[in-house]
N, C-alpha and C positions, 0 to 999 in steps of 0.2 A: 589560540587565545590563551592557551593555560588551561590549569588543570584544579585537581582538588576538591575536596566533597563539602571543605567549609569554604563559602561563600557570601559576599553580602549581595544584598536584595540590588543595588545599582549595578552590580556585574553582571547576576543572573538574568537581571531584564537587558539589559547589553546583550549577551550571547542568544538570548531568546529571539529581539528582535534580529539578529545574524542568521541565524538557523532559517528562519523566518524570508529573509532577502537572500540568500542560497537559495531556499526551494521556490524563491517567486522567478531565479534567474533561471532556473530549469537543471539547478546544479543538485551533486549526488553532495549530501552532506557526510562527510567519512570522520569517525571518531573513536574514542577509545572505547567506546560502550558501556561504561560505568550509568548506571544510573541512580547517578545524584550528581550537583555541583553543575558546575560547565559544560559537561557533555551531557546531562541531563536536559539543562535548559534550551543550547542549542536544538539538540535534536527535535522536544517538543515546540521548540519555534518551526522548525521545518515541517512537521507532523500536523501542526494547527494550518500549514499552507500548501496540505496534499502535496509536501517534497519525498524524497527517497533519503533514507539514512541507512546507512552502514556501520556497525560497530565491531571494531576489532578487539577483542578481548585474548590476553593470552593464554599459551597451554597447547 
């Protein structure tokens, strides 16, 4: 979806609702694990829908 920690409120509810339909399809939601932005919002969209998320952070 893209990335980035500044975001406007129509993208983040975009990815939220995303996150959200991955974890309703019984899918693993895999992201970069930052938490803010895009993978912030996805993730809590799958998390608000008892999904699995994965974050890869590096190091």
């Amino acid at each position: 979806m893209g990335g980035g920690e500044i975001v406007n409120t129509g993208d983040y509810e975009d990815a939220r609702c995303l996150g959200g339909l991955i974890a309703k399809e019984g899918w693993i939601l895999l992201n970069g694990g930052r938490a803010s932005g895009i993978m912030e919002a996805s993730a809590r969209g799958a998390k608000e829908n008892s999904g699995l998320t994965v974050g890869i952070l590096p190091g």
